[in-house]
N, CA and C of each residue as an Amber inpcrd file, in Angstrom:
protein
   303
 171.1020000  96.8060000 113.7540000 172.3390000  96.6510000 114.4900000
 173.4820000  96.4730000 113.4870000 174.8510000  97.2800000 113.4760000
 175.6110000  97.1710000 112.6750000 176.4310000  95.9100000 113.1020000
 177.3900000  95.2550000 112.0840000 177.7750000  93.8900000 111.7760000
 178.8090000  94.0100000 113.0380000 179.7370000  94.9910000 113.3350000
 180.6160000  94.8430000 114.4930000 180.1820000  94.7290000 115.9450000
 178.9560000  95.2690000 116.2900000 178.1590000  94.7980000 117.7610000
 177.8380000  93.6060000 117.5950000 176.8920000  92.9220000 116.3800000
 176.8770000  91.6420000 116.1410000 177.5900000  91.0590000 116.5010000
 178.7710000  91.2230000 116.3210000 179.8730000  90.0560000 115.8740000
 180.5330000  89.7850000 117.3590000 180.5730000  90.9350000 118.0400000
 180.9100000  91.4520000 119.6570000 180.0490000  90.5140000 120.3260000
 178.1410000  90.9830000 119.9930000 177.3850000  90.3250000 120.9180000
 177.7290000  88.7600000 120.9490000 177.9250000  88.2920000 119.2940000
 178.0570000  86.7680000 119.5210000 179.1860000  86.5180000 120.7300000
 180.1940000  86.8740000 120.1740000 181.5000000  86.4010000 120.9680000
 181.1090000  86.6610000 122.6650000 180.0630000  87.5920000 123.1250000
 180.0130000  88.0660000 124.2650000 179.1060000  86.8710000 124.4940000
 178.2820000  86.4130000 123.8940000 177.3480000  85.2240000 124.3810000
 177.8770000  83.7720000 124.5210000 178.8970000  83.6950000 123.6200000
 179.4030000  82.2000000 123.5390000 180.4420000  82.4750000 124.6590000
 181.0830000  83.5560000 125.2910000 181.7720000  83.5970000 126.3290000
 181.2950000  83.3380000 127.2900000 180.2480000  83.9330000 128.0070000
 179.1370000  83.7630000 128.7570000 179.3010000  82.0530000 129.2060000
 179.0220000  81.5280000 127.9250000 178.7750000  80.0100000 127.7790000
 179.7550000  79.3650000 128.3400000 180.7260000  79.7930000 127.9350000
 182.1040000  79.3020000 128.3140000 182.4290000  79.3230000 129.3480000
 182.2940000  80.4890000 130.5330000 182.3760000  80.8720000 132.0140000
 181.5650000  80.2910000 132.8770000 180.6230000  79.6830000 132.8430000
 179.2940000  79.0500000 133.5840000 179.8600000  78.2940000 133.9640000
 179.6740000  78.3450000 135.3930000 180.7030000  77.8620000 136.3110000
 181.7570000  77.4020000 136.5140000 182.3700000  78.0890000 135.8680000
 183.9790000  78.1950000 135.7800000 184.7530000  78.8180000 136.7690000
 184.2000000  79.6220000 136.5500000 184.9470000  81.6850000 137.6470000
 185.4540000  81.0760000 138.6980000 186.8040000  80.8190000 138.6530000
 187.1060000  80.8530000 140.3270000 187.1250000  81.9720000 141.0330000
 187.0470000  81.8660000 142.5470000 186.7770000  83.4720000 143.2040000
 187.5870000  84.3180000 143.2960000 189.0700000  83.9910000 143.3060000
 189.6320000  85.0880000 142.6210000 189.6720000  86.2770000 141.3810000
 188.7090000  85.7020000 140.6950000 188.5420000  86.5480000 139.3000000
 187.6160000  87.8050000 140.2450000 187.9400000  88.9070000 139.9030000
 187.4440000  90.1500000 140.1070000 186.2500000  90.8440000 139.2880000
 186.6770000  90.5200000 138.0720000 186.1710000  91.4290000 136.7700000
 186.3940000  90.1730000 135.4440000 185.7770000  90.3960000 134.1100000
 186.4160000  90.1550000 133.0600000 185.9850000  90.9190000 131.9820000
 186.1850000  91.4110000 131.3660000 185.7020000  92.0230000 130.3910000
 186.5660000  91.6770000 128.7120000 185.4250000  92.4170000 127.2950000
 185.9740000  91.6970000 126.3200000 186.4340000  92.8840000 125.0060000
 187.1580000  92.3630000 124.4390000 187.4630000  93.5860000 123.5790000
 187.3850000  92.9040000 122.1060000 186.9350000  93.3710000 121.0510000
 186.4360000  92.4060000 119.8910000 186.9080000  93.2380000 118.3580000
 187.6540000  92.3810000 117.4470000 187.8260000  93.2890000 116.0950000
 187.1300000  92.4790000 115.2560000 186.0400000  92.6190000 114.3630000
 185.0360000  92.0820000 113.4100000 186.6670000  91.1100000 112.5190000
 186.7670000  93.0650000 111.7450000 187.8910000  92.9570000 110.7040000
 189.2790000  92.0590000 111.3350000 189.6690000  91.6810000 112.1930000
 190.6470000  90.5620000 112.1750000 190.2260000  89.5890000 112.9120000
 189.1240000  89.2330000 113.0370000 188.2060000  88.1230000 113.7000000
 189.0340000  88.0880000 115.3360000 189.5190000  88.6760000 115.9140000
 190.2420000  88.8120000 117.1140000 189.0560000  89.1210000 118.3910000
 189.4470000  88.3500000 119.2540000 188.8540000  88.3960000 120.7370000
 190.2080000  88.8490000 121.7500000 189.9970000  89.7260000 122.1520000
 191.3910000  89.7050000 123.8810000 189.8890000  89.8610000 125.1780000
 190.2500000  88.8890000 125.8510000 189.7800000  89.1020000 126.8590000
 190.6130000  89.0020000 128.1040000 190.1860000  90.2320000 128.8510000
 190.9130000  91.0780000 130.2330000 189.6030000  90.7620000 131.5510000
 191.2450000  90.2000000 131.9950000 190.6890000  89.4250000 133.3360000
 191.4810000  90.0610000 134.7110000 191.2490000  90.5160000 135.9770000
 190.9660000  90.9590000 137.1030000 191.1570000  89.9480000 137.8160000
 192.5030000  90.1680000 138.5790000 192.2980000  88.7720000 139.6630000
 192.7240000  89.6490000 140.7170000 192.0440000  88.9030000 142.3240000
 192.1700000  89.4770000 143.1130000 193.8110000  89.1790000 143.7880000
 194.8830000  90.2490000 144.2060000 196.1760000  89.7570000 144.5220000
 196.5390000  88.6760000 145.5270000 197.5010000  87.6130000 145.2180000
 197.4540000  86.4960000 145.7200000 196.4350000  85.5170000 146.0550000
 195.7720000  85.6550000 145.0410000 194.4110000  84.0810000 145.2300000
 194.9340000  84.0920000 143.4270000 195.6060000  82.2980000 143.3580000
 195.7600000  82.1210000 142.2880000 194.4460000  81.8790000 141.5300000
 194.4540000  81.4400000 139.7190000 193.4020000  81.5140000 139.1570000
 193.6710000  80.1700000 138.4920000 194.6870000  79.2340000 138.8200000
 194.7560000  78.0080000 138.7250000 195.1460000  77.8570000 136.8280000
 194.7640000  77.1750000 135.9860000 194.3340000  77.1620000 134.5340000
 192.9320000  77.5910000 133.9490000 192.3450000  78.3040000 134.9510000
 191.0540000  78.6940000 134.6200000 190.9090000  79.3390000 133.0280000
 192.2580000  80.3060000 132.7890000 191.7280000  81.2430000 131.5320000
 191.8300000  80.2260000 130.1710000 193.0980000  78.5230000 130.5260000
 192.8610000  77.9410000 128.9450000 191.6580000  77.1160000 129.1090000
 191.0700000  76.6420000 130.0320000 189.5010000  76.3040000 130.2760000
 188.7260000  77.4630000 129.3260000 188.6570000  78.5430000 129.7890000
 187.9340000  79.0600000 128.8420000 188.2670000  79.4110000 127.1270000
 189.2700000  80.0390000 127.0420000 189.7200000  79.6540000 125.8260000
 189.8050000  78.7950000 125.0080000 189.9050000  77.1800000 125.7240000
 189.5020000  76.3930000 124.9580000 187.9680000  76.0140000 124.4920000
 187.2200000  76.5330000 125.6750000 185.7520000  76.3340000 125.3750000
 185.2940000  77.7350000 124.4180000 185.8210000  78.4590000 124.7380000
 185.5250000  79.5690000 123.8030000 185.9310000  79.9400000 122.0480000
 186.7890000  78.8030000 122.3400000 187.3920000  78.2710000 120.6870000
 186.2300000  77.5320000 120.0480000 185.5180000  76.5860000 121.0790000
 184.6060000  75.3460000 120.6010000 183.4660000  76.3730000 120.1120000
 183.1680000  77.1120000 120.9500000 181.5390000  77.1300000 120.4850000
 181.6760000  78.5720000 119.7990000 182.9810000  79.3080000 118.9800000
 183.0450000  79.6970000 117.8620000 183.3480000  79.5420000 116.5590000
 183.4970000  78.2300000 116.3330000 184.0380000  77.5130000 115.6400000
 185.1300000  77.5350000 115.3370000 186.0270000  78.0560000 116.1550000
 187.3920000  77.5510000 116.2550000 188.3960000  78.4310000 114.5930000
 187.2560000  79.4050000 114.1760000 188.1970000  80.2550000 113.3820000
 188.4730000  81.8580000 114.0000000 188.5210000  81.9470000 115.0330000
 189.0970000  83.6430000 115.7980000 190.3580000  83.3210000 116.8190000
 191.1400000  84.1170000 116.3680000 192.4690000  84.7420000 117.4120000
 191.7620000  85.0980000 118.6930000 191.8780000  84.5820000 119.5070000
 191.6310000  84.5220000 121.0660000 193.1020000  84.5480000 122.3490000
 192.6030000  86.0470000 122.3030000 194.5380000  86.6750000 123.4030000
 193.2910000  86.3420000 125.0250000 194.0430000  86.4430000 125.6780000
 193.9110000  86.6470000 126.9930000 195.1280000  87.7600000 128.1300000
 194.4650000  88.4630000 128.7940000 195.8300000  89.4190000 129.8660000
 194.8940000  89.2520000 130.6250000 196.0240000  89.1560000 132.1270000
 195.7150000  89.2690000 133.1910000 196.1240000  90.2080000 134.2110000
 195.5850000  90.6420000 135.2010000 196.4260000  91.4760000 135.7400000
 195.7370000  91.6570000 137.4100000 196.4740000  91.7440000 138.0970000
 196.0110000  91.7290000 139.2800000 196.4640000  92.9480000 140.2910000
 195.5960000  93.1420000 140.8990000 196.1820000  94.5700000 141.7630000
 194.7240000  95.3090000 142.6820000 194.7570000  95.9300000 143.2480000
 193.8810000  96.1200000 144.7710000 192.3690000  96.5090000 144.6350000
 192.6510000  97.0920000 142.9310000 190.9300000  97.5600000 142.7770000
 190.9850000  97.3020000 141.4600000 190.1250000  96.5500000 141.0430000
 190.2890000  96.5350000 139.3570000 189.5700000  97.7430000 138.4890000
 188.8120000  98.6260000 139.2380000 188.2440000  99.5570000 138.6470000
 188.6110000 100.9950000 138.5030000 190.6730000 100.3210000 139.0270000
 191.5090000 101.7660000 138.9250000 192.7270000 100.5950000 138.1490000
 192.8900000 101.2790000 137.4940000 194.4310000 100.7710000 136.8230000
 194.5400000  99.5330000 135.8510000 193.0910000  98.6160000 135.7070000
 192.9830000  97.4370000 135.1610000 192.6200000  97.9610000 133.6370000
 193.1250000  97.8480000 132.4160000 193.2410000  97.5070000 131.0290000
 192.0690000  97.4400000 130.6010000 190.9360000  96.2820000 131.3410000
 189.4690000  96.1730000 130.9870000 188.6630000  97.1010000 131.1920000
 188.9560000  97.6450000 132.0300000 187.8630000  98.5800000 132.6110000
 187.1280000  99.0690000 131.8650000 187.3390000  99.8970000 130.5530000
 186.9180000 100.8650000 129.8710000 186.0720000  99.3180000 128.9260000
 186.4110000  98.3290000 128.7000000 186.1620000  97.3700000 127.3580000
 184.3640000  96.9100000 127.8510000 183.6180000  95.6560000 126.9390000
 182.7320000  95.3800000 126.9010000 182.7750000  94.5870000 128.5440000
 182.1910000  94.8550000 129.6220000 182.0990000  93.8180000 130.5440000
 181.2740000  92.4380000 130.4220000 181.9600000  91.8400000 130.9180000
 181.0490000  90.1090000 130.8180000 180.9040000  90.0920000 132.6170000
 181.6400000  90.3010000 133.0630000 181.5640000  89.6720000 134.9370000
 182.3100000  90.8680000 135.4060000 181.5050000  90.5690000 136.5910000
 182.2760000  91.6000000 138.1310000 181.7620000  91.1220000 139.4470000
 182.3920000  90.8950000 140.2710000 182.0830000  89.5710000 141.3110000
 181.7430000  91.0880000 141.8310000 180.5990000  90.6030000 143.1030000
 179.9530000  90.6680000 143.5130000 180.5810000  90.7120000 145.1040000
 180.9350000  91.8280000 145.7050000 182.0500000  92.0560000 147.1350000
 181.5910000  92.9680000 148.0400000
């Protein structure tokens, strides 16, 4: 396995970690996008329109800081709109969640 899926899978597992039972039901989707070379995480999140998502994403971000040791750039976007599997940013990226409708 080359060092950049590695480095993806970790971040995709300690996210994982981070979301366990977190997800409020508005979240639609989340998916993750990962650069080895600038130690960078963006993760793209799917909310369903008008069901807020409260502070859910610095909950995770902050837990997702902890259990990487707190040396990676961690972005977050959100975006909300009628189908997330037309027009949403993540779509194409690594998926972590997709609720279940």
């Amino acid at each position: 396995m080359n060092d950049d899926l590695t480095f993806q899978n970790d971040v995709v597992l300690a996210l994982v970690q981070a979301l366990l039972g977190s997800i409020p039901a508005s979240v639609e989707a989340i998916a993750v996008e990962t650069s080895r070379a600038e130690r960078r995480v963006d993760i793209h999140v799917a909310l369903d329109p008008g069901r807020p998502a409260g502070d859910f994403m610095e909950e995770v971000i902050f837990d997702l800081d902890a259990l990487t040791g707190g040396d990676l750039i961690i972005r977050s976007s959100v975006w909300s709109g009628p189908d997330w599997r037309q027009g949403w940013p993540g779509v194409d990226k690594r998926m972590v969640y997709a609720a279940a409708r």
